[in-house]
C-alpha positions in Angstrom: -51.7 178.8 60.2 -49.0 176.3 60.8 -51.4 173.5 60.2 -51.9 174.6 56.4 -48.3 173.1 55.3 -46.6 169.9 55.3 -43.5 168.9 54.7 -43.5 167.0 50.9 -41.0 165.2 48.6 -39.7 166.4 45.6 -37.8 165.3 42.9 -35.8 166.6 40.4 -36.5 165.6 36.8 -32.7 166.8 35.5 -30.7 164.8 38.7 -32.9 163.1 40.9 -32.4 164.4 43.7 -35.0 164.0 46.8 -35.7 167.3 48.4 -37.9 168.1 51.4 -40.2 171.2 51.0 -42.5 173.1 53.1 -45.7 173.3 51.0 -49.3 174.9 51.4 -51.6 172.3 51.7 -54.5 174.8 50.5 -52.9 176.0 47.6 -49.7 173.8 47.1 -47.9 177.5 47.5 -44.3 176.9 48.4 -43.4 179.0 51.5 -41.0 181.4 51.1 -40.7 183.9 54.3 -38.2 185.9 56.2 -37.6 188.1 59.7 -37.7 191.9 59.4 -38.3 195.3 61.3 -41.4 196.6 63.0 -42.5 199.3 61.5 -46.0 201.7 61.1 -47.3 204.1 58.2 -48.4 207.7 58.4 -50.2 208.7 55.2 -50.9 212.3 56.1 -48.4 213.5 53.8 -49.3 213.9 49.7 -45.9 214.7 47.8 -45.8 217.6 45.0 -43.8 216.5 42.1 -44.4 217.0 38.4 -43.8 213.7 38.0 -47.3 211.9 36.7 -47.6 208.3 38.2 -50.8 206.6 36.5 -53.6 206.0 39.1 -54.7 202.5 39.3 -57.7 203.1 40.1 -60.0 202.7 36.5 -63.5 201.7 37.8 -63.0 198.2 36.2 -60.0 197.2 38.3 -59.8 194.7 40.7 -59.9 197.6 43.6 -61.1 200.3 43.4 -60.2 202.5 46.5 -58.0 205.2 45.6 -54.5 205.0 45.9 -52.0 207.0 48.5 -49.1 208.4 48.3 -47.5 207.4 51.4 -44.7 208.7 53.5 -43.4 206.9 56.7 -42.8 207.0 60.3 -40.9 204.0 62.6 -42.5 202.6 65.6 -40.0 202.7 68.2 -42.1 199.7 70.4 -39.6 196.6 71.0 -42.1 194.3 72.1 -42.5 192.7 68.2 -38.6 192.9 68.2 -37.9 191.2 71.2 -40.6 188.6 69.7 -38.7 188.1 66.1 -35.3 188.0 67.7 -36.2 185.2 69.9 -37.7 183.2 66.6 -34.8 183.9 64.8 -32.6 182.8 67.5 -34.5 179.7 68.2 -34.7 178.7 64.5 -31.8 180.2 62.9 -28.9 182.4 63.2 -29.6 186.2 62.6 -28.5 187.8 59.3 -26.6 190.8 59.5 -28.4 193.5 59.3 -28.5 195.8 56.5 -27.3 198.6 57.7 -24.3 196.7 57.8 -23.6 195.5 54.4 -21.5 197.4 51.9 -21.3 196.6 48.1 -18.2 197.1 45.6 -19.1 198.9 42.1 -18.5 195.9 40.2 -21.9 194.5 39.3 -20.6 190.7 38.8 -18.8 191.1 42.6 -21.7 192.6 43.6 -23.7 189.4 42.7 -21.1 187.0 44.3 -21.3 188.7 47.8 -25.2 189.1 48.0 -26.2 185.5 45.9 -23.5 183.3 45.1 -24.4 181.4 42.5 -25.4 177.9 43.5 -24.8 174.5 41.9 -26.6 173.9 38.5 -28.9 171.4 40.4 -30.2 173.7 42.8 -31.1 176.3 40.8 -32.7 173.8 38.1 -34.4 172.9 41.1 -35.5 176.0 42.2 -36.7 177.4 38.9 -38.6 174.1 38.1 -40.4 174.5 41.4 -41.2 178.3 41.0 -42.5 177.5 37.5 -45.0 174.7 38.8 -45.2 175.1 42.3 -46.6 178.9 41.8 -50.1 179.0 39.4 -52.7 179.3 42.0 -50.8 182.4 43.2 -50.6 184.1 39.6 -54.2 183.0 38.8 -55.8 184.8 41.6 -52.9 187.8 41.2 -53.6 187.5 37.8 -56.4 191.0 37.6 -53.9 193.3 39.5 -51.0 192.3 37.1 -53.4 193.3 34.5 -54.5 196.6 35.8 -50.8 197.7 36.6 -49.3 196.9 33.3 -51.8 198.3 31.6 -50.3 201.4 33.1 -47.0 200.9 30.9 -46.2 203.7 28.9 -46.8 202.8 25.2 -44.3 204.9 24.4 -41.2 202.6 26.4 -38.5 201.5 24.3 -36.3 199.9 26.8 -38.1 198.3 30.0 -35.8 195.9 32.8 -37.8 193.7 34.4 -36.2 192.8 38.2 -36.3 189.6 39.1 -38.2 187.9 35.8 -37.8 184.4 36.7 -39.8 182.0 35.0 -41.5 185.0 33.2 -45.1 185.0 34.6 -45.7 188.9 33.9 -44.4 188.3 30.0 -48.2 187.6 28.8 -49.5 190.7 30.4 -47.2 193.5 28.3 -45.4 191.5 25.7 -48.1 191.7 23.0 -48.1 195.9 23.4 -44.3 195.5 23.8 -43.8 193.6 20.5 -46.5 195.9 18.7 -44.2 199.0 19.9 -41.1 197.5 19.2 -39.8 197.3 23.3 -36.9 195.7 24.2 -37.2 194.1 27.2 -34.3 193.4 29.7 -34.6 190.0 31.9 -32.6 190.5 35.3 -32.2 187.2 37.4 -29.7 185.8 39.5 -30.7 182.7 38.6 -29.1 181.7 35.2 -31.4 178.0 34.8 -34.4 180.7 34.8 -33.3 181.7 31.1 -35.3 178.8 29.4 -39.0 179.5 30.8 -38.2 183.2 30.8 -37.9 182.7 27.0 -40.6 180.3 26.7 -42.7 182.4 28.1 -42.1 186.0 26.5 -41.9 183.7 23.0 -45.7 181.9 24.3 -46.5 185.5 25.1 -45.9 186.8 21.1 -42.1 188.6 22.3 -39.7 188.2 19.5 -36.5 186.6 20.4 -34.4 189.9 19.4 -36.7 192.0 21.8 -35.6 190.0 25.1 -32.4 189.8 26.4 -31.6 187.5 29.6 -29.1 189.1 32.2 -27.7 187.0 35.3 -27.6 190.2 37.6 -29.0 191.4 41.2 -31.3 194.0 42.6 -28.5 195.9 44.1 -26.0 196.3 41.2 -27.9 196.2 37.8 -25.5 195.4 34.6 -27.2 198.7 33.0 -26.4 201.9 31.8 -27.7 205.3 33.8 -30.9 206.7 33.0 -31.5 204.6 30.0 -34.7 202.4 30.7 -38.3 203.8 30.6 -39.6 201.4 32.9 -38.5 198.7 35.4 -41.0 196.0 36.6 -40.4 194.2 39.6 -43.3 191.7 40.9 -42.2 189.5 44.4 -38.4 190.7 44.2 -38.0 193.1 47.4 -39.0 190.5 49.7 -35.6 188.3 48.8 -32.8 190.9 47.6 -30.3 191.4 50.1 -30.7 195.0 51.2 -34.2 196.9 49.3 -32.4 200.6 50.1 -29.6 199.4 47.5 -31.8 197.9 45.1 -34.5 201.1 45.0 -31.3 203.1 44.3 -30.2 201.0 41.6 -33.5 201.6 39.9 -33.5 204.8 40.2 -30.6 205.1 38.5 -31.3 202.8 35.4 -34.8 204.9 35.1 -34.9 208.1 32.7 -36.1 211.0 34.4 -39.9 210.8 34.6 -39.4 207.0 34.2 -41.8 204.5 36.0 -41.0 201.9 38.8 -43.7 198.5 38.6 -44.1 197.0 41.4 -46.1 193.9 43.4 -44.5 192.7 46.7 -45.9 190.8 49.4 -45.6 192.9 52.5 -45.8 192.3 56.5 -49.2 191.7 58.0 -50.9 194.5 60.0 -49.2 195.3 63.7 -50.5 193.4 66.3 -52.2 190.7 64.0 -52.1 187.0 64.9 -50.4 186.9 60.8 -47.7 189.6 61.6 -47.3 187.1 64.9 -46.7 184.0 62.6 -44.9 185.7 60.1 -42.6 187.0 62.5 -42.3 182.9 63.8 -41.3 181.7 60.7 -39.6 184.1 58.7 -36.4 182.4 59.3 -37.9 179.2 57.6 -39.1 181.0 55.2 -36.0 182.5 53.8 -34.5 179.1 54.2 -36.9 177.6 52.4 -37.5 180.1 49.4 -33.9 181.4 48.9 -33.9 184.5 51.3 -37.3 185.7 51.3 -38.3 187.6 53.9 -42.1 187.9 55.5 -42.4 190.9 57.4 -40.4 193.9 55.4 -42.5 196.8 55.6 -41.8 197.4 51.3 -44.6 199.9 50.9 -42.5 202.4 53.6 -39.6 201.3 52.0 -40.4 202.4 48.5 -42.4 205.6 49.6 -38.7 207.0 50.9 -36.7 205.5 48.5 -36.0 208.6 46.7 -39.1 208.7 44.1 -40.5 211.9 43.2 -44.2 210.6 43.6 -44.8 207.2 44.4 -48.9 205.6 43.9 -49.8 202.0 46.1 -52.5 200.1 47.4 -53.1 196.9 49.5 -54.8 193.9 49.1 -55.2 190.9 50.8 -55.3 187.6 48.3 -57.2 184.6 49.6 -55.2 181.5 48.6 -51.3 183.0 49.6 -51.5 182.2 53.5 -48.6 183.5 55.5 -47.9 186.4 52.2 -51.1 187.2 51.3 -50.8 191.0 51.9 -49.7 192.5 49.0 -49.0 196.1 48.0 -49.2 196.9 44.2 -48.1 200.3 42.3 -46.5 202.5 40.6 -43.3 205.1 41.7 -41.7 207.6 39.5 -38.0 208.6 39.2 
């Protein structure tokens, strides 16, 4: 696994600035990984709610297993613990843990304690390299993202995307979104993301009036209560600061009966020489791509995060590496 990167020169097109980046030599995927908890899955449980959360699972989909509804139980073994904290310790300090972060109301403090915005150059940077540095991911993610929204109701008015970035997910749902007359919300922390984000929803047939771009965070949303019909949220849980917040926060923005969107790359299975190297580099990882983390168990973490009924399944893509678990589905307020 650790053969598969190298350590390349970039430079930035606005400043020209030299940076050093870990990238994938198979897919020229830029690493971004973190440190998390051990956990396991029981899915014994099937939740009663009457709530209806789409199935995935069509017949022409790019998996066809059925999906669960999954409840969760923690391993109490240290043995992977003891493993990560010596990583992290050899690497990098240890982030608190998030048990021990508290957040003010006010969304804009909110987003100065949990991402400070960084200098225009950095983030210029970033989004530049997100925007090239990540088309052999969306290519092969490409089916699933097209099976999931094709779950969006057609009858949304108001949907907040988490996390839009450069706006990869615009050309799957902003056709049917323009066509209903959606607004659609943009939520980034990242304010040089704005440009492609509009690019893209404008590339992707969105009218100008029916996006708006937000600088905001996954814990403290700049939106009203219960006054979105959907949020979308592809690769976001892996980086926010603390996922318990940020599920609440959606919650909350959701209408009752309102759907929750969701792709994450998740921790590799237990005992598995990937959970082993995820584990190793996590810290690098969330140095490298702006605090995300490699081995958060997100499926358990959205399964009791408060959902009346919450739909997932895994898959494994080929060309990711060190994230190419992946859960994808859909929860329900």
């Amino acid at each position: 696994m650790l053969f598969l990167y190298k350590i390349d020169v970039i430079i930035c097109k606005r400043t020209h600035a030299k940076f050093l980046l870990l990238i994938n030599e198979r897919s020229r995927y830029t690493a971004l990984l973190v440190l998390g908890r051990t956990m396991a899955h029981s899915s014994s449980l099937t939740l009663a709610s009457p709530c209806q959360v789409p199935s995935l699972q069509s017949g022409s989909g790019p998996d066809p297993r059925p999906l669960r509804v999954v409840p969760t139980r923690y391993c109490s073994c240290g043995r992977r613990h003891l493993i990560g904290a010596i990583s992290s310790a050899a690497l990098l300090p240890i982030l608190p843990a998030m048990a021990d972060i508290s957040f003010p109301s006010d969304p804009s403090v909110v987003m100065e304690k949990v991402h400070p915005q960084r200098p225009d150059w950095y983030e210029e940077f970033f989004a530049e390299a997100m925007q090239q540095g990540m088309r052999s991911y969306e290519t092969e993610i490409g089916s699933y993202k097209k099976e999931l929204f094709n779950r969006l109701p057609v009858k949304a008015r108001r949907v907040v995307e988490l996390g839009v970035g450069t706006g990869p997910n615009f050309k799957y749902y902003a056709g049917a979104a323009a066509a209903a007359g959606m607004g659609v919300i943009g939520v980034d922390p990242n304010k040089q993301m704005e440009k492609y984000a509009r690019a893209a929803a404008a590339d992707a047939g969105l009218p100008p009036m029916n996006f708006t771009f937000t600088r905001g965070v996954g814990e403290a949303l700049p939106i009203e209560d219960n006054s979105v019909d959907a949020v979308i949220g592809t690769l976001v849980l892996c980086s926010v600061k603390d996922v318990g917040v940020a599920l609440r926060e959606v919650r909350r923005v959701l209408k009752p009966g309102g759907l929750y969107l969701f792709i994450e790359h998740v921790a590799a299975r237990e005992g598995s020489l990937l959970r082993l190297m995820q584990s190793i580099l996590d810290p690098l990882q969330q140095l490298l791509s702006d605090g995300c983390h490699l081995t958060r168990e997100t499926g358990s973490l959205i399964s009791e995060g408060g959902f009346s009924r919450v739909n997932f399944d895994m898959t494994i893509l080929s060309n990711a590496s060190l994230i190419s678990p992946h859960i994808y589905g859909i929860a329900c307020k």
